[in-house]
VOPAGU-2260 file (C-alpha; in pm, 1 decimal, decimal comma):
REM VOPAGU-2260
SITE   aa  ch    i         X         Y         Z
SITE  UNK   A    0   10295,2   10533,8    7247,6
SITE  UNK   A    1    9927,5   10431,8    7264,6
SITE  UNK   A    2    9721,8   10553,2    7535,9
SITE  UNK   A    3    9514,2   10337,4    7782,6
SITE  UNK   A    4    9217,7   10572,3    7910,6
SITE  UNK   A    5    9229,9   10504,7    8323,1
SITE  UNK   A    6    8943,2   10567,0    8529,3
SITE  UNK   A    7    9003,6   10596,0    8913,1
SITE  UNK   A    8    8709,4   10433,5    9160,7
SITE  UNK   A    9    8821,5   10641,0    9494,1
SITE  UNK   A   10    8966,4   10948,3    9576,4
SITE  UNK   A   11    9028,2   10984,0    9879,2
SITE  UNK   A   12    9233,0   10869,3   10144,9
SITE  UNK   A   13    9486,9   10636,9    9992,5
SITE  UNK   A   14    9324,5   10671,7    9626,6
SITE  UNK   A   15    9449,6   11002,1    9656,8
SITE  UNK   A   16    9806,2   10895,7    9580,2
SITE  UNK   A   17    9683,0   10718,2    9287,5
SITE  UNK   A   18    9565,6   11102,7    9198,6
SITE  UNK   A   19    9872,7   11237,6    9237,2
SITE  UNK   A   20   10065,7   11007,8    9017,5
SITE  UNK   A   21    9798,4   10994,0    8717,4
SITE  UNK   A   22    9764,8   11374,1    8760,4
SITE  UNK   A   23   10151,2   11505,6    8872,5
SITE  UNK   A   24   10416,8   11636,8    8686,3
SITE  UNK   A   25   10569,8   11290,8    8658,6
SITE  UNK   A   26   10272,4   11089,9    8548,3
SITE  UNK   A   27   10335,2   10743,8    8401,9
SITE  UNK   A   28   10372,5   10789,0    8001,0
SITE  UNK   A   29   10065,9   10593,8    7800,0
SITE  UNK   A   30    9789,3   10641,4    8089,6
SITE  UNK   A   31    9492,0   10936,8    8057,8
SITE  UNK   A   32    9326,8   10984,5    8354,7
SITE  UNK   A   33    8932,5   11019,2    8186,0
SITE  UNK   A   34    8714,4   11015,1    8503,5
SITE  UNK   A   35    8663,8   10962,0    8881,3
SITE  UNK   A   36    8413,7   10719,1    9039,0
SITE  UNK   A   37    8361,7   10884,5    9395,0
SITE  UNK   A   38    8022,1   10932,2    9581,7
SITE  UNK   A   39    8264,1   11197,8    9827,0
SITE  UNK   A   40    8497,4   11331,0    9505,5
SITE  UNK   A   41    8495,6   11671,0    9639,5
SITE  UNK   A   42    8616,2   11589,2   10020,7
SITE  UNK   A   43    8961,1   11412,8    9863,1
SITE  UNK   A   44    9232,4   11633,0    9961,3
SITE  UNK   A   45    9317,4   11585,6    9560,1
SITE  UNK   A   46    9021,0   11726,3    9433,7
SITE  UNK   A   47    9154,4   12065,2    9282,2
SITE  UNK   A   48    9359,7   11788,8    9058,4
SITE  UNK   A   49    9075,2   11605,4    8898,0
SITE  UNK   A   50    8779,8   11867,9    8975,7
SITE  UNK   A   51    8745,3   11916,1    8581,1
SITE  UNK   A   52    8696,6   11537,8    8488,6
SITE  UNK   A   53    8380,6   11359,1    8445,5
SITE  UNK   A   54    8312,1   11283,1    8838,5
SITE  UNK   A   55    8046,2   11019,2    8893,9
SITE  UNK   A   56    7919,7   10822,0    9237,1
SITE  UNK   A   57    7913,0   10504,2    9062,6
SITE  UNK   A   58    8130,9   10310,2    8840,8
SITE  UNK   A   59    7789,0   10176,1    8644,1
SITE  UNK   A   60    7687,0   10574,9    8535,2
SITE  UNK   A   61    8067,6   10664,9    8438,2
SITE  UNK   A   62    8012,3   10346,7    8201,5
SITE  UNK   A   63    7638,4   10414,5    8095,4
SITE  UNK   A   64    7863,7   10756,4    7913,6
SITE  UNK   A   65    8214,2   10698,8    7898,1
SITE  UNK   A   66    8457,4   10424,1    7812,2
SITE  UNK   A   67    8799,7   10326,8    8023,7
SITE  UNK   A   68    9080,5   10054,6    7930,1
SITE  UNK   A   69    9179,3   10033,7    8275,8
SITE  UNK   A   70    8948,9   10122,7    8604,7
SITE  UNK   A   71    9178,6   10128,9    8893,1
SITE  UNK   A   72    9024,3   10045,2    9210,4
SITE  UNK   A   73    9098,2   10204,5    9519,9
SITE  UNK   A   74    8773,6   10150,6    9718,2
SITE  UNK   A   75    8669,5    9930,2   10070,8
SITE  UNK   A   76    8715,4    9582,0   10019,1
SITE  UNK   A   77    8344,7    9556,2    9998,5
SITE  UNK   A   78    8284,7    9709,7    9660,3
SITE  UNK   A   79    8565,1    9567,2    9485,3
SITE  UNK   A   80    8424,4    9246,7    9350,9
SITE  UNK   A   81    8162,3    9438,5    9230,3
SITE  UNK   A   82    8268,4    9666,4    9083,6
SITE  UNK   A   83    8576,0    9452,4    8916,4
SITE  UNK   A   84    8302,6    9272,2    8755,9
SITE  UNK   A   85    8114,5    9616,3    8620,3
SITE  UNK   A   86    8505,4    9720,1    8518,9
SITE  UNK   A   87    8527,0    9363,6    8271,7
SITE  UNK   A   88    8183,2    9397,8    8172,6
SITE  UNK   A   89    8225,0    9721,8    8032,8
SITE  UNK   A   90    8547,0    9650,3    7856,2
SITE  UNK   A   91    8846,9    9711,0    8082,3
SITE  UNK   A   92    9134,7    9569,5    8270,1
SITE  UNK   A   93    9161,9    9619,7    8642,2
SITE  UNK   A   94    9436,7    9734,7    8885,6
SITE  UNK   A   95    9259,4    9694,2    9212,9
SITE  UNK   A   96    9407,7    9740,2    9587,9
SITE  UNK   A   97    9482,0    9435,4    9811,0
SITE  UNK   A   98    9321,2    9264,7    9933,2
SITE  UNK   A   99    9147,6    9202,4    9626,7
SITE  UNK   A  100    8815,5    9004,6    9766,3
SITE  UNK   A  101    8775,5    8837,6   10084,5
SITE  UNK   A  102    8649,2    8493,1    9991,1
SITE  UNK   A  103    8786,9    8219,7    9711,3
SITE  UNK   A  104    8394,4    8209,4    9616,7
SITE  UNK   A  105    8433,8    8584,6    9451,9
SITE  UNK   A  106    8784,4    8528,0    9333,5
SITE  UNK   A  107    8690,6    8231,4    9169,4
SITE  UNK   A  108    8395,7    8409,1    8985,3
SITE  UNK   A  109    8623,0    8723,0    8906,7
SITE  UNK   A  110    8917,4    8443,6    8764,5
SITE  UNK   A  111    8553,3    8339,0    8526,9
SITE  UNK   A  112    8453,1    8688,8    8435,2
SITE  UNK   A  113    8846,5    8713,6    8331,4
SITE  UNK   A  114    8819,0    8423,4    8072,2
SITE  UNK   A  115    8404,1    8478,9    7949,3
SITE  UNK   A  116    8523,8    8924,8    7918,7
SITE  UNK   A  117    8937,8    8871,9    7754,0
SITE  UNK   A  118    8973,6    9136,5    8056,5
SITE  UNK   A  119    9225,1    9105,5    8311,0
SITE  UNK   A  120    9280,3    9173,4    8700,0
SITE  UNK   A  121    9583,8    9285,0    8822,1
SITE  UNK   A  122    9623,5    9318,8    9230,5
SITE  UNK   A  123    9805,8    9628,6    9418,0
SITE  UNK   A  124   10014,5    9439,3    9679,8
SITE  UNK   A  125   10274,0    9696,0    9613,9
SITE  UNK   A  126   10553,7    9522,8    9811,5
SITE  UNK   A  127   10558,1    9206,2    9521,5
SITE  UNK   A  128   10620,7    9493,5    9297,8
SITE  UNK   A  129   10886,0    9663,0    9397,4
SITE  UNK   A  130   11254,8    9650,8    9203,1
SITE  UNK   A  131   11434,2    9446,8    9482,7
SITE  UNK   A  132   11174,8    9242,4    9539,3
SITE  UNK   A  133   11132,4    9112,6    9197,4
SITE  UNK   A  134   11547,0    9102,9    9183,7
SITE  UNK   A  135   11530,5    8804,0    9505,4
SITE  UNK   A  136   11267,0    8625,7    9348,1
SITE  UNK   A  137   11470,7    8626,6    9042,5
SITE  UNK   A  138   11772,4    8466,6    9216,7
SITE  UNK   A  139   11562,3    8273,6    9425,4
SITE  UNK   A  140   11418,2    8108,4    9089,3
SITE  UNK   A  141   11728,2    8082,0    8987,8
SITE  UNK   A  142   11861,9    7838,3    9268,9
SITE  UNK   A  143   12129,4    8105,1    9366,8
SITE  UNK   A  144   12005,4    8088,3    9742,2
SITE  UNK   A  145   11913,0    7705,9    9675,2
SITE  UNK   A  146   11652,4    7547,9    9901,5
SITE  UNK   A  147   11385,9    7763,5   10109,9
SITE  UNK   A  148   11453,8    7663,5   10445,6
SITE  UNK   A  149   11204,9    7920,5   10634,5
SITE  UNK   A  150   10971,4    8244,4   10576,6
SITE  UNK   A  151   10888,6    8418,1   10887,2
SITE  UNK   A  152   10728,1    8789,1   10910,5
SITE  UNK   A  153   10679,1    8989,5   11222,3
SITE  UNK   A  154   10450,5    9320,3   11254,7
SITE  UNK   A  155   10370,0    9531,4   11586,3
SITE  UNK   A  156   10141,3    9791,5   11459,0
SITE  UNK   A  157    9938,2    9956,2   11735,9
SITE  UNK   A  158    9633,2   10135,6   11633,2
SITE  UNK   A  159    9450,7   10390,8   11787,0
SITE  UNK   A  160    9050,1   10391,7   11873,8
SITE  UNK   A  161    9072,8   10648,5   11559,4
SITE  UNK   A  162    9159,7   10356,3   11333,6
SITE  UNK   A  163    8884,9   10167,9   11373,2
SITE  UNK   A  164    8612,5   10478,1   11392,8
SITE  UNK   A  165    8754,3   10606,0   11085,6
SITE  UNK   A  166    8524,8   10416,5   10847,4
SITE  UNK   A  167    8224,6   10195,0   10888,2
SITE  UNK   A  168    8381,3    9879,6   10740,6
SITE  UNK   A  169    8728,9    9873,7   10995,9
SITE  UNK   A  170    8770,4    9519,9   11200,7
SITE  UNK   A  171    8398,0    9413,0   11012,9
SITE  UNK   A  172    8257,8    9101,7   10903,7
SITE  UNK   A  173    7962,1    9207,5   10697,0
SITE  UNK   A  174    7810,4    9542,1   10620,0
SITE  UNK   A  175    7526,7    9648,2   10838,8
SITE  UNK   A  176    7262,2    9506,2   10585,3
SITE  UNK   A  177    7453,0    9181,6   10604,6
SITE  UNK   A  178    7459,3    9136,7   10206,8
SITE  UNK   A  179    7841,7    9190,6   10161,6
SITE  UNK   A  180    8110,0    8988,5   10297,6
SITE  UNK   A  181    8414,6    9247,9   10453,7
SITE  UNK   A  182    8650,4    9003,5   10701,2
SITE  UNK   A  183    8856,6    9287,2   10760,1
SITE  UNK   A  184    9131,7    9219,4   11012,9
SITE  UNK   A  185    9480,1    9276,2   11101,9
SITE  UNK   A  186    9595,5    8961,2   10854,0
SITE  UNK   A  187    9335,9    9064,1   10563,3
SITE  UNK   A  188    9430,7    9396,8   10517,3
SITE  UNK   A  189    9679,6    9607,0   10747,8
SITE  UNK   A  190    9919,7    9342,8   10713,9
SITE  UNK   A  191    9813,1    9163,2   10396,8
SITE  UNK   A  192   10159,2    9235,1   10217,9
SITE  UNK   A  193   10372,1    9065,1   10406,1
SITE  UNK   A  194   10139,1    8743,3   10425,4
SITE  UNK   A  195   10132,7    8778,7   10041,4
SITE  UNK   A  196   10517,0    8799,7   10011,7
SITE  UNK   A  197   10618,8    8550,1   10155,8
SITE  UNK   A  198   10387,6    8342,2    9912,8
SITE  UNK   A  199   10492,1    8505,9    9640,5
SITE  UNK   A  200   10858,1    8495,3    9661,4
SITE  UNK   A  201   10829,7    8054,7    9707,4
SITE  UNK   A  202   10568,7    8113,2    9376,4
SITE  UNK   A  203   10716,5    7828,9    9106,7
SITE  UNK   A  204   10707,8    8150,6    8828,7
SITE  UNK   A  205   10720,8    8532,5    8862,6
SITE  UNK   A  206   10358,8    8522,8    8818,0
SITE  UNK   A  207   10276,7    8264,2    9092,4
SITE  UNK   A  208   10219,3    8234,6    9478,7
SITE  UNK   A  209   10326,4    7919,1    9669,3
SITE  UNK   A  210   10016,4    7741,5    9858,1
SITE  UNK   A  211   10032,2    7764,7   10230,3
SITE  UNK   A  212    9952,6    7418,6   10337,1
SITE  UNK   A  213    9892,8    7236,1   10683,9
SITE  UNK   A  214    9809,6    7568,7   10846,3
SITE  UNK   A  215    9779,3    7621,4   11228,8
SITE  UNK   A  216    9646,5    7946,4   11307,2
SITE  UNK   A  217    9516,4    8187,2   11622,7
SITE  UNK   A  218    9345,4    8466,4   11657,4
SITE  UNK   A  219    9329,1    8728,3   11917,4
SITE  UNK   A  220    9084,5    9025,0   12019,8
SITE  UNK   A  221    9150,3    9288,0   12259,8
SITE  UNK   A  222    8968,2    9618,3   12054,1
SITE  UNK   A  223    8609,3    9636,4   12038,4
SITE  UNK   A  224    8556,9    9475,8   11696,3
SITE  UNK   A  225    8393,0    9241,6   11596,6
SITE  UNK   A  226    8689,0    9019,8   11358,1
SITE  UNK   A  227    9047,4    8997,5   11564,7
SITE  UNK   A  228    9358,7    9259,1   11623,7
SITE  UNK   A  229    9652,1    9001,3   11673,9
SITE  UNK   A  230    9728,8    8652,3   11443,1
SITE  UNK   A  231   10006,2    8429,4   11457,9
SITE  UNK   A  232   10001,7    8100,4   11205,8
SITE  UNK   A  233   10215,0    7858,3   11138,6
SITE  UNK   A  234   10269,0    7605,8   10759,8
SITE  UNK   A  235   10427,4    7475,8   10504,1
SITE  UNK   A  236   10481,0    7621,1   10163,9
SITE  UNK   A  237   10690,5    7446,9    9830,5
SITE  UNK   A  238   10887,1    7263,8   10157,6
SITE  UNK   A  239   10928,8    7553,0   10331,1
SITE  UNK   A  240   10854,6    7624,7   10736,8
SITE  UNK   A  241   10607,9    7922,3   10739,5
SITE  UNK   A  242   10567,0    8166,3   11007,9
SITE  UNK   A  243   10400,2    8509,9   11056,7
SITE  UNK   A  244   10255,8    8678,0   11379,1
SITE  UNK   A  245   10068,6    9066,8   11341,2
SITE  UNK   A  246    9932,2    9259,3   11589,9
SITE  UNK   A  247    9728,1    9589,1   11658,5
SITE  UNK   A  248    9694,7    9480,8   12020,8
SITE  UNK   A  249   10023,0    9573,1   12142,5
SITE  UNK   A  250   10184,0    9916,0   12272,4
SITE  UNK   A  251   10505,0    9919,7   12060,4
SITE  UNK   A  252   10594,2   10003,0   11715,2
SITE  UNK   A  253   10821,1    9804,6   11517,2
SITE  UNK   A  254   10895,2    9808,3   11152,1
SITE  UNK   A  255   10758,0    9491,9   10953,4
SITE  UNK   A  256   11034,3    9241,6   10942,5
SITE  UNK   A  257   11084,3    8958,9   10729,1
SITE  UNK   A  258   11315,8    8681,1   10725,4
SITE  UNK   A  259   11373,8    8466,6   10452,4
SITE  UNK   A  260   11616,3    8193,3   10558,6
SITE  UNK   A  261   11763,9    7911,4   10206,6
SITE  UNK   A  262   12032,4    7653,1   10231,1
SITE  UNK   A  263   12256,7    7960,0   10141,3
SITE  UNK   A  264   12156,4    8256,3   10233,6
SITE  UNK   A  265   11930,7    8463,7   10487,7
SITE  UNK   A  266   11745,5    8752,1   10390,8
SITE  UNK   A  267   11663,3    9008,0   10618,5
SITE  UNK   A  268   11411,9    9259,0   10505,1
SITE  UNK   A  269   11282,6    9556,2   10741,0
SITE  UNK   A  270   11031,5    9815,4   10570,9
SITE  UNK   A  271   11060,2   10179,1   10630,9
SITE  UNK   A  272   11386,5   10196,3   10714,5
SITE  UNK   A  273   11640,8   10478,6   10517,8
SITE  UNK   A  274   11909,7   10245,9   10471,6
SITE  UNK   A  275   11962,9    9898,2   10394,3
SITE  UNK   A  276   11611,3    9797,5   10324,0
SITE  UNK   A  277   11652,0    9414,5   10207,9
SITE  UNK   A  278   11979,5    9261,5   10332,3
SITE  UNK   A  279   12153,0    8953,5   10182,6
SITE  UNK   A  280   12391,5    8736,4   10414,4
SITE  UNK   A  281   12545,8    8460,8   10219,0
SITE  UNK   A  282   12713,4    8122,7   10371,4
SITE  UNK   A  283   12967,6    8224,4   10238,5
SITE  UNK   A  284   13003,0    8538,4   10451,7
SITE  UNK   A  285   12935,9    8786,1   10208,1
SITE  UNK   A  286   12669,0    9033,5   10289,6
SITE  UNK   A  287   12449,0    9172,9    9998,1
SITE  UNK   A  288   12225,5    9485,4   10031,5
SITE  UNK   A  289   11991,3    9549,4    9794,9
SITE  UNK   A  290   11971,6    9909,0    9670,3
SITE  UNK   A  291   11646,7   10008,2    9545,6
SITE  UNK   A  292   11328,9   10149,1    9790,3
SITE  UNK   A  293   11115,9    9910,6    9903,1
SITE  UNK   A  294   10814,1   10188,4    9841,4
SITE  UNK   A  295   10908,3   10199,1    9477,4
SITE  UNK   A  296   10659,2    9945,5    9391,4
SITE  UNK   A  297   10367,5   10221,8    9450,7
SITE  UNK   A  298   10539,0   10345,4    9155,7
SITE  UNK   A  299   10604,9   10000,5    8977,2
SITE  UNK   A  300   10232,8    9855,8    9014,2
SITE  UNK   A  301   10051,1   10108,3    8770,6
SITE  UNK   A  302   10317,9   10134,7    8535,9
SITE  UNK   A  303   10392,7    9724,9    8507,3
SITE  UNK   A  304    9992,3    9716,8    8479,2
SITE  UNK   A  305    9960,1    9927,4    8190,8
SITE  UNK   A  306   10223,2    9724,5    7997,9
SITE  UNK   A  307   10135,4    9396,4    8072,4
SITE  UNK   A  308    9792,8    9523,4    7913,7
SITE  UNK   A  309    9964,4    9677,0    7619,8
SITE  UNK   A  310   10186,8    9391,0    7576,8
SITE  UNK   A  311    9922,5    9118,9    7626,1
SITE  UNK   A  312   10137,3    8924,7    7856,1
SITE  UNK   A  313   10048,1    8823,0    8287,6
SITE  UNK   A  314   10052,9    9055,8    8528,7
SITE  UNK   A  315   10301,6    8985,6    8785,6
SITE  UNK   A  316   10016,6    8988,9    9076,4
SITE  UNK   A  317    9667,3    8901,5    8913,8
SITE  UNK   A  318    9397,1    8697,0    9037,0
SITE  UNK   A  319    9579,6    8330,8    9003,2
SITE  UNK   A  320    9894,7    8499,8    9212,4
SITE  UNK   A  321    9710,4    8602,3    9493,4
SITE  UNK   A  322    9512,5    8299,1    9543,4
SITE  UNK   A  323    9705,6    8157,0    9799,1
SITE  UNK   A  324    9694,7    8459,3   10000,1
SITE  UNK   A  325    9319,5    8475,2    9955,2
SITE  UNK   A  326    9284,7    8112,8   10116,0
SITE  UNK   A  327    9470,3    8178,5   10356,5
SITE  UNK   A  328    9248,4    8438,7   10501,4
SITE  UNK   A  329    8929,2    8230,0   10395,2
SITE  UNK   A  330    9010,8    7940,7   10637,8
SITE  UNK   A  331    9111,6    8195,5   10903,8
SITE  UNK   A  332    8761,7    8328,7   10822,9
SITE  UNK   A  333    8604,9    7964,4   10824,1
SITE  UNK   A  334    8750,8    7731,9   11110,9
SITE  UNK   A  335    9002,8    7992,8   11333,5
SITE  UNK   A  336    8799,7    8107,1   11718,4
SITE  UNK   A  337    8872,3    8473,2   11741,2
SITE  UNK   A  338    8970,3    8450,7   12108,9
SITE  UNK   A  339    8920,5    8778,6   12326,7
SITE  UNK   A  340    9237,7    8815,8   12568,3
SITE  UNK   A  341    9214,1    8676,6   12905,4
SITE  UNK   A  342    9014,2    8923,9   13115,7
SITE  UNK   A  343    9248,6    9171,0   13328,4
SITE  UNK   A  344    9504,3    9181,9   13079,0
SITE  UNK   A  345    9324,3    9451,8   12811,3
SITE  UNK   A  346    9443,6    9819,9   12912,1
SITE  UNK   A  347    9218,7   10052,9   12793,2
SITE  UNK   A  348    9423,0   10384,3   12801,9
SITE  UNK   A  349    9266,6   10725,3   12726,9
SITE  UNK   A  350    9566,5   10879,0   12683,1
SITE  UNK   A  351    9733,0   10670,2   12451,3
SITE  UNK   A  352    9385,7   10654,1   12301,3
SITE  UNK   A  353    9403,0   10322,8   12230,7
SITE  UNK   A  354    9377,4    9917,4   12361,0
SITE  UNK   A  355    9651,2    9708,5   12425,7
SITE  UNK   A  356    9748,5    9404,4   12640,3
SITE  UNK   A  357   10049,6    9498,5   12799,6
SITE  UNK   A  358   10351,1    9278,0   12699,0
SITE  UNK   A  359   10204,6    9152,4   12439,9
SITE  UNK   A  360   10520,9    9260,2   12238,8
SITE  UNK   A  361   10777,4    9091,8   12400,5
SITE  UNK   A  362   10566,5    8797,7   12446,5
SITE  UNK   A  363   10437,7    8739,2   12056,2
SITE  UNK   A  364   10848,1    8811,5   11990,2
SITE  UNK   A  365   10988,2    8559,6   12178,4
SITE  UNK   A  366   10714,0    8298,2   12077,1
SITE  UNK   A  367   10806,5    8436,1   11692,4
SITE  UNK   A  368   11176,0    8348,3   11739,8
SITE  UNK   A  369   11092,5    8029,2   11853,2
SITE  UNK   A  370   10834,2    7918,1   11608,4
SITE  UNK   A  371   10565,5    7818,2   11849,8
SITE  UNK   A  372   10186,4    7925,3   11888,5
SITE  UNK   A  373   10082,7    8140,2   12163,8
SITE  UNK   A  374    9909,0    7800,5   12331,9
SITE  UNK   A  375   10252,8    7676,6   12297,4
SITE  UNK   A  376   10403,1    7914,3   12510,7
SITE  UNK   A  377   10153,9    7872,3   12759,0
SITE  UNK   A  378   10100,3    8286,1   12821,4
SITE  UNK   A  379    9894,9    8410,9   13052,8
SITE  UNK   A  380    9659,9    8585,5   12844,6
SITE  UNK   A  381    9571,3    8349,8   12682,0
C-alpha cells in the first residue's frame, strides 16, 4: 500500500489523540507520521511518542526542509486558514478540526487555493463520520424514511470559569492584536457538530450539507466573554423545520440530543450514552437501533481522509460540505445582538466554580419542545 507522509500541526490537548492513533499500536495502515508543528511540542502529554521526529514551531520551517502529503490540523481556530493555505502551497491535502474557519470570506479563498494548488481540504466534524451516521444518511437518501419533517438538537453543557481561562482564544472575537478573526462561541465550536449534522444528514449527496435558510436566531451571555454562552435558532432546510438551542449558561448536564423526525420515521440520537446510541422508530412500529459507536468517527475521519486522497475521489466533509454550517455561524456573527441575561438572574457560584442563570435548563427545554424562541416564551431573563 502506498504511504501518504502526515504531518501533525498540534500536540497537545486534543491533537494529542491524533498522536496516539498515528503513533499507537493500531495506527491506520498507509499514513507515516514525518513531523510535528508545535511551538509547546514538549508540554503534550504525548511527547515521549513523537519526541524523535522533526519538531518545528511553525508549519512554514517544517516545509522550508521537509515534505508532507497530508498536514493534519489540530490547532485554535485562528491559525487554521493559515496555515491550510501554507499546507496546499507546499503540496498537501488537509484534514483540519471543525470548525474549519470562522467566516465564508476565508472558506471561500481556501475552496480557491483548492482549485489554483489540485490540493484538497477535508474537515474533522467527527460525528458526520461515524459508521451509523453515514448508514441514516444512506437510507435517508434513499427515501426509506421519506420526507424530512423536522431536525431539532438540544445541548446543556455547563462550563466552568476553567474553560474559558484555559486558553487565550475561549468565547473571543479577535486576537488581542485584532488581525485574526476567532468568533468562538458555544454554536461555533463546543457545539459545532450537532449544528453541522443536522445539515449534513438533509445534504442532496453524501458529500453535501443542506442550506439553512430563513434563520431566526438569539444569543445569550451570562460568562464574562466577550461572544455568547447560550443560542437557540430556528429555519428551514431542503423543506425541513430546523431547530437547535446550546448552552454553557446553565447548571445541568445533559447528553446532546438529536431528533430527526420524516414522514416515516423518528430518529432519536443521544451521544455518550453505552447503549442504544442512534434509535430508529418506524410508523410502522418497529424500532431500529443502530449498532455502531457514535465516537467511531474519531477513528473514521483520518482513515476515510487518507483514501479519498489515494483514491482521488471527495471527501465526505470538505470545504463545499461544511459551507452551510459556516454561514450559519457568519450571520450569527453579522446581524444576531449577543444579549447579556437580565440582571439578577446570573449566579456566580464559587463553589461550583462557574456562571449560570438558574433555570435556565428547564426553561430553554420546554421552549425546545415547543419550537419557539426564548422572546416567544416571554421568560423572565430575558
Amino acid at each position: 500500500m502506498a504511504q501518504l507522509k502526515v504531518v501533525l500541526v498540534g500536540a497537545g490537548g486534543y491533537a494529542a489523540n491524533y498522536v496516539k492513533a498515528l503513533l499507537g499500536p493500531h495506527k491506520p495502515a498507509g499514513l507515516q507520521l514525518v513531523g510535528v508543528v508545535d511551538p509547546y511540542a514538549a508540554a503534550s502529554p504525548e511527547y515521549e511518542r513523537f519526541k524523535y521526529l522533526p519538531v518545528y514551531g511553525r508549519l512554514s520551517k517544517f516545509f522550508a526542509e521537509h515534505s508532507a502529503d497530508l498536514a493534519i490540523i489540530s490547532s485554535p481556530i485562528h491559525f487554521h486558514y493559515e496555515q491550510c493555505m501554507t499546507a496546499m502551497e507546499n503540496g498537501a491535502h488537509v484534514l483540519c478540526e471543525k470548525p474549519l474557519v470562522p467566516t465564508l470570506k476565508e472558506l471561500d479563498l481556501l475552496a480557491e487555493k483548492e482549485r489554483a494548488t489540485g490540493k484538497t481540504v477535508a474537515v474533522g466534524f467527527q460525528l458526520s463520520y461515524a459508521t451509523s451516521m453515514l448508514e441514516l444518511k444512506q437510507r435517508i437518501l434513499s427515501g426509506e424514511f421519506s420526507k424530512s419533517v423536522s431536525m431539532k438538537a438540544f445541548v446543556s453543557w455547563p462550563r466552568e470559569w476553567t474553560y474559558y481561562a484555559r486558553n487565550s482564544w475561549a468565547g473571543k472575537f479577535k486576537t488581542p492584536d485584532g488581525s485574526k478573526i476567532i468568533n468562538d462561541s458555544v454554536a461555533s465550536n463546543a457545539t459545532a457538530h450537532y449544528i453541522h449534522n443536522m445539515l449534513f444528514m438533509l445534504g442532496a449527496a453524501m458529500e453535501e450539507s443542506a442550506t439553512l435558510e430563513d434563520i431566526c436566531a438569539e444569543c445569550y451571555v451570562a460568562n464574562d466573554i466577550e461572544t455568547f454562552d447560550t443560542i437557540v435558532f430556528r429555519g428551514k432546510a431542503a423543506g425541513a423545520d430546523m431547530f437547535y438551542t446550546a448552552s454553557h449558561a446553565t447548571d445541568i448536564t445533559t447528553s446532546p440530543t438529536l431528533e430527526y423526525t420524516f414522514e416515516k420515521a423518528r430518529v432519536e440520537i443521544e451521544l455518550y450514552k453505552p447503549t442504544d446510541f442512534c434509535v430508529i422508530y418506524h410508523k410502522d412500529g418497529r424500532v431500529e437501533s443502530l449498532t455502531h459507536d457514535l465516537n467511531d468517527g474519531e477513528w473514521n475521519k483520518i482513515v476515510f481522509t487518507a483514501q479519498s486522497i489515494m483514491e482521488s475521489r471527495p471527501h465526505i466533509c470538505g470545504i463545499e460540505t461544511v459551507r452551510p454550517f459556516t454561514a450559519v455561524i457568519d450571520h450569527v456573527f453579522a446581524n444576531v445582538p449577543f444579549r447579556p441575561f437580565k440582571e439578577g438572574f446570573v449566579t456566580v457560584d464559587s463553589d461550583k466554580k462557574s456562571t449560570y442563570v438558574k433555570g435556565l435548563h428547564t426553561d430553554l427545554l420546554e421552549g425546545h419542545k415547543q419550537g419557539k424562541l426564548p422572546t416567544e416564551m416571554g421568560y423572565d431573563w430575558v
